[in-house]
C-alpha positions as CSV (number, residue, x, y, z in Angstrom):
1,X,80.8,76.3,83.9
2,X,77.3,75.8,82.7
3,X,75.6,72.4,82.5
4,X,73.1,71.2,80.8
5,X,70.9,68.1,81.0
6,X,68.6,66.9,78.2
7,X,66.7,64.0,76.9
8,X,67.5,63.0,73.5
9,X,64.7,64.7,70.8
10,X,62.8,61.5,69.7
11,X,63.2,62.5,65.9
12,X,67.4,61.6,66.8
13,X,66.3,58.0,68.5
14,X,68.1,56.4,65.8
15,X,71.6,57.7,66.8
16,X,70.8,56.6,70.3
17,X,68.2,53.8,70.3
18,X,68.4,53.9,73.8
19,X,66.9,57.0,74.3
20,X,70.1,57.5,77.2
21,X,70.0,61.0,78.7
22,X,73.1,63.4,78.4
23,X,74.3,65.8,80.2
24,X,76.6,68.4,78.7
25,X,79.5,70.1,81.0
26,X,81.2,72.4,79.0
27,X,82.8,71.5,75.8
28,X,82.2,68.1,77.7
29,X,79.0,65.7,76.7
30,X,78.9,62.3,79.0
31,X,76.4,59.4,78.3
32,X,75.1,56.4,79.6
33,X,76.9,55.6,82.6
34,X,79.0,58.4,82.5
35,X,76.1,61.0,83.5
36,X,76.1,62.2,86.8
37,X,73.2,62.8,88.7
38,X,75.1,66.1,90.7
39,X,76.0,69.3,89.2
40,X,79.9,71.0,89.0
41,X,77.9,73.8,90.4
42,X,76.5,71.8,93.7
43,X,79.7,70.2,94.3
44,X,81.7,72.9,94.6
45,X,78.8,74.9,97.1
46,X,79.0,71.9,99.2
47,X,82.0,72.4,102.2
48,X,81.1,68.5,103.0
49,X,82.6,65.5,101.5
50,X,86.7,64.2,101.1
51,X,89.6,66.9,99.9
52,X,90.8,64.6,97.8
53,X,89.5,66.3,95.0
54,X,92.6,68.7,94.9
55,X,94.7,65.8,93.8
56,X,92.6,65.1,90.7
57,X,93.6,66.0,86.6
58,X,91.6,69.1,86.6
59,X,93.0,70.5,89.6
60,X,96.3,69.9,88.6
61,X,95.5,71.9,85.2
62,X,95.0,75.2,87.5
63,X,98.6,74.5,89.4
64,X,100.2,73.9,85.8
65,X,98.5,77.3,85.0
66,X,99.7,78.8,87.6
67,X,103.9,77.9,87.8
68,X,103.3,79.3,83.6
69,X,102.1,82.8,85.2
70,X,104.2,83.1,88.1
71,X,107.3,82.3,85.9
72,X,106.2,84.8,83.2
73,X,105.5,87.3,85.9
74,X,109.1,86.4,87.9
75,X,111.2,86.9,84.4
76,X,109.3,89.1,82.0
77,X,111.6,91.8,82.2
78,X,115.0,89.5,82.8
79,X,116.1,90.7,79.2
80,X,118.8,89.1,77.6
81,X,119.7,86.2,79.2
82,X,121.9,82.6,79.2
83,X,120.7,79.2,80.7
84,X,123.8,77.2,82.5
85,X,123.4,73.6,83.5
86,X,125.8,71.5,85.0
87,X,125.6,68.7,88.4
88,X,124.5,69.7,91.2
89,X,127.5,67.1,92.5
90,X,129.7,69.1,92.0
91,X,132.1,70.6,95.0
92,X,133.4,73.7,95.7
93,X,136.9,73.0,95.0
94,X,136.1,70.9,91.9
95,X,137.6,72.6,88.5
96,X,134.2,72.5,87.3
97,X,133.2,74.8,90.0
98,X,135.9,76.9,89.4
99,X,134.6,76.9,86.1
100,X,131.0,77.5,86.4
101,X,132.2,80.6,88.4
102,X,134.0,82.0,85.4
103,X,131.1,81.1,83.3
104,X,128.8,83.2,85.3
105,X,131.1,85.9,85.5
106,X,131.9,86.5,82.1
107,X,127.8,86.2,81.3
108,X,127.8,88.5,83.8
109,X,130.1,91.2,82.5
110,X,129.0,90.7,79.0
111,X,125.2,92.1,79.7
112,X,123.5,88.5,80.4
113,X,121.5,87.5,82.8
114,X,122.5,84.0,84.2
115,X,119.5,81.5,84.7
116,X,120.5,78.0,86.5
117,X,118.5,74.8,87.9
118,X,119.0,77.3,91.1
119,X,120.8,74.1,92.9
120,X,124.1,73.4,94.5
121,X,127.2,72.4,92.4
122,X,127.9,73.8,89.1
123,X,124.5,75.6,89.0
124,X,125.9,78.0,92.4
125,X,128.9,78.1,90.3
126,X,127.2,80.1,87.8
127,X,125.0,81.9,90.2
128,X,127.7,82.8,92.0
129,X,129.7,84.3,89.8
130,X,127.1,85.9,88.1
131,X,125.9,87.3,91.6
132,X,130.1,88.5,92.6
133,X,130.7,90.3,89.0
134,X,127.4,92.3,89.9
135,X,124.9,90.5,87.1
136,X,121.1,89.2,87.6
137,X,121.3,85.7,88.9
138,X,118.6,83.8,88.3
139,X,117.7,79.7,90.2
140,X,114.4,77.6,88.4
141,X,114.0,74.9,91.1
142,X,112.0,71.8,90.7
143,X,110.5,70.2,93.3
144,X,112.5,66.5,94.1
145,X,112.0,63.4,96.0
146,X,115.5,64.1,97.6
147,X,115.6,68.6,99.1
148,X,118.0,70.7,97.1
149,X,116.9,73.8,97.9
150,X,117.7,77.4,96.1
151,X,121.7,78.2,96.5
152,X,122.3,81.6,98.2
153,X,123.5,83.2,95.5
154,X,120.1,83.4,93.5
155,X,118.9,87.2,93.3
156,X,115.0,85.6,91.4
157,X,114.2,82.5,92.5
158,X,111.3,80.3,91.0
159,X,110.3,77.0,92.3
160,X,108.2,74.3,90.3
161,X,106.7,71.6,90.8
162,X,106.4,70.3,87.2
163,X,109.9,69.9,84.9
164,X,108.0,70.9,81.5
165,X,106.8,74.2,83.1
166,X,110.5,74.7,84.4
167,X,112.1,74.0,81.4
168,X,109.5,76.4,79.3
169,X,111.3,79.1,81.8
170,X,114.7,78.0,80.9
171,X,114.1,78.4,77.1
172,X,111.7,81.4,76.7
173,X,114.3,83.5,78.3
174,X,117.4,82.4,77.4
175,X,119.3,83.1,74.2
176,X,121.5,80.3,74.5
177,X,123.0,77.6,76.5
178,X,126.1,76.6,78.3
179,X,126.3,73.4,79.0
180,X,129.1,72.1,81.9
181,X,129.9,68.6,82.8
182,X,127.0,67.1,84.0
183,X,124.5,63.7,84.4
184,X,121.1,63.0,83.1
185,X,119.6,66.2,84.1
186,X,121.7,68.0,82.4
187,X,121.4,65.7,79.6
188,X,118.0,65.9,79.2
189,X,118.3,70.1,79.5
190,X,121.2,69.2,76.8
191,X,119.1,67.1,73.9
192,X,115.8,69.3,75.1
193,X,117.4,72.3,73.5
194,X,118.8,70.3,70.5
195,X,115.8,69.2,69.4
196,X,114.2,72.7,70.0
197,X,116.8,74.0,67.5
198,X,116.8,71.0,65.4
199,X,113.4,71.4,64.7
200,X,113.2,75.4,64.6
201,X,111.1,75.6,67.4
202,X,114.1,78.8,68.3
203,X,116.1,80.3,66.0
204,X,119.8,81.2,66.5
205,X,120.3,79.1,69.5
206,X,123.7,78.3,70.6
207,X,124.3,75.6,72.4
208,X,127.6,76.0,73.8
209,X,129.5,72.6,75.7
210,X,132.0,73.4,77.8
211,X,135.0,71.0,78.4
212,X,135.9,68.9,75.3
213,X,137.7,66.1,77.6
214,X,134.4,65.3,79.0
215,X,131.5,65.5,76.0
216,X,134.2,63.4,73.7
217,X,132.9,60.2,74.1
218,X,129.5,61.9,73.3
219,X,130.5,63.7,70.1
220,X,132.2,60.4,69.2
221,X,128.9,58.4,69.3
222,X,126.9,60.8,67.3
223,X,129.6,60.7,64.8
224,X,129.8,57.6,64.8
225,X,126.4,55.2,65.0
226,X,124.5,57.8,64.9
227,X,124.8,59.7,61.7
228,X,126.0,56.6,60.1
229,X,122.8,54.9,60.4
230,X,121.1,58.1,59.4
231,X,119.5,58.9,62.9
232,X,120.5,62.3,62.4
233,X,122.3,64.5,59.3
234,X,125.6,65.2,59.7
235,X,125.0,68.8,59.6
236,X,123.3,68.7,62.7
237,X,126.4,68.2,64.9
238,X,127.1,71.8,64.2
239,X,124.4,72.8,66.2
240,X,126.8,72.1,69.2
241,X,129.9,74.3,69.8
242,X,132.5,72.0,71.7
243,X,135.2,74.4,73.8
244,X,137.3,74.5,76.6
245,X,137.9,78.4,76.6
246,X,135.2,80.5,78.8
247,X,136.4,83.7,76.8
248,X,135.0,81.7,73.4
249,X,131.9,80.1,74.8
250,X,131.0,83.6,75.5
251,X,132.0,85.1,72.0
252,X,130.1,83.0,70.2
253,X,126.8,83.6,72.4
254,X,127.8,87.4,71.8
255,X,128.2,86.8,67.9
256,X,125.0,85.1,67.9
257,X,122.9,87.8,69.3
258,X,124.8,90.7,66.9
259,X,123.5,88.0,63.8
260,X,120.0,88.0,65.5
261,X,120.3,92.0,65.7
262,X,120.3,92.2,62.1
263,X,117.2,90.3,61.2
264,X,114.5,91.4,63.4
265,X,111.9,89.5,62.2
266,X,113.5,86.4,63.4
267,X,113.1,86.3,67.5
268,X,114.5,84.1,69.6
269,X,114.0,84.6,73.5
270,X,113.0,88.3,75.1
271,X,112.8,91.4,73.0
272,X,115.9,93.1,73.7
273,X,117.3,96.6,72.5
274,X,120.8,96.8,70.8
C-alpha cells in the first residue's frame, strides 16, 4: 500500500485556506485531524503494541475474502446441485425427518447434489439421505452463539462465520430449492431466494415448499394483504410451488433444468453437461 504525504501547492490555498497537510493511503486521502503522523508501512513492521487490531473493519474484509475463496474452492466442481432448508428442531422420529430423508434421497438418485445448513434436524435429514442413496452431501455451517456443529452425514463440509458469505454458497450452487417446515432461518433462506428470483438476480429458480398443511397460513397471507394492497403482483405467487409429494418436488426441479438445457445463454448455478 503506498502512502503518500504532501503539503497542499500554495497556488490550491483557496480550496484549503488552511493550508492542512494530507496524507494519501491508497484510494484513501485523510485531512486535518484525520492525518496520521505513522505509516501502514511502520505499523505493520512493528511486533509491539495491542492485537486488537485483528478485530478491526479492514481485517474483517480479508476473513470475508477468505470464507468467498474457500467456499468457491470447496464446491467449484459440486455440479448440479439442490439447496434443502428446514429446522434444525427437528427429531429423528418427526415426519419431517422422515421426510427430509426422502428428499435427500430422491435428489440423490436424480443426479443432484444435496447442499444443507449442515445442522441437526431436517438439514441431517437431507444429508442423510442423500449420503444412504450414495449422492454428494454437502453441510454450509454458520458460526452461532448456541454449538450446532456439522451432522455426520456431511461428505464437504464448509463452516462460516458470516451468513451473507454462507448464503452466497447456497445460491451460486444450487439450481433450486426445497424448502421443509421450518422457523426464521429457514424463512429468511425462503424470502432470500424469492427476492433473488423476483428480481432476476437467477433465472429458472424453483423454489419448491414442501408440506401444504404447514406453509397455508403463509400462502393465505400473501394472497391475502399482501397482493391486495399491491405489495407484490399476483403473478409472483407462482414463483413458489406448494406440494406434499417428494416424487413432484423433484420433477419439477428436473423439468426446470431440461427448460434451462434448451437456452444456454441463460445460466443459473454451475455449468453442467446434459
Amino acid at each position: 500500500m503506498s502512502l503518500e504525504f504532501t503539503e497542499p501547492d500554495h497556488a490550491d490555498a483557496g480550496a484549503d485556506p488552511d493550508h492542512t497537510p494530507e496524507k494519501h493511503k491508497g484510494p484513501v486521502t485523510l485531512r486535518r485531524t484525520q492525518v496520521e503522523s505513522e505509516t501502514t508501512d511502520a505499523r505493520l513492521l512493528d511486533g509491539r503494541g495491542p492485537s486488537d487490531w485483528v478485530h478491526t473493519d479492514p481485517w474483517r474484509v480479508l476473513r470475508i475474502q477468505s470464507e468467498f475463496v474457500e467456499g468457491f474452492g470447496a464446491l467449484a466442481e459440486l455440479g448440479r446441485a439442490v439447496s434443502v432448508f428446514g429446522s434444525a428442531r427437528v427429531h429423528v422420529d418427526d415426519p419431517e425427518y422422515a421426510l427430509g430423508m426422502q428428499v435427500g434421497r430422491l435428489l440423490a438418485e436424480a443426479g443432484y447434489a444435496v447442499i444443507t445448513g449442515g445442522g441437526p434436524g431436517a438439514m441431517e435429514a437431507a444429508n442423510r439421505g442423500a449420503c444412504e442413496a450414495g449422492g454428494v452431501s454437502v453441510g454450509l455451517g454458520i458460526e452461532l452463539p448456541f454449538e450446532q456443529g456439522m451432522n455426520e452425514w456431511v461428505d464437504i463440509g464448509v463452516d462460516f462465520r458470516y451468513f451473507f458469505a454462507r448464503k452466497t454458497m447456497f445460491v451460486k450452487y444450487a439450481q433450486g430449492f426445497v424448502v421443509l417446515p421450518g422457523g426464521f432461518g429457514t424463512f429468511d433462506e425462503l424470502f432470500e431466494a424469492l427476492v433473488l428470483v423476483q428480481t432476476q438476480k437467477v433465472t429458472s429458480f424453483p423454489i419448491v415448499l414442501l408440506g401444504s398443511e404447514y406453509w397455508s397460513g403463509l400462502l393465505s397471507w400473501l394472497a391475502g394483504p399482501v397482493v391486495e394492497r399491491g405489495m407484490i403482483n399476483p403473478g409472483d405467487l407462482d414463483l413458489l410451488h406448494v406440494t406434499d409429494d417428494v416424487d413432484e418436488a423433484v420433477r419439477l426441479l428436473v423439468a426446470a433444468r431440461k427448460e434451462r438445457a434448451q437456452r444456454p445463454t441463460e445460466r443459473s448455478g454451475p455449468a453442467e453437461s446434459e
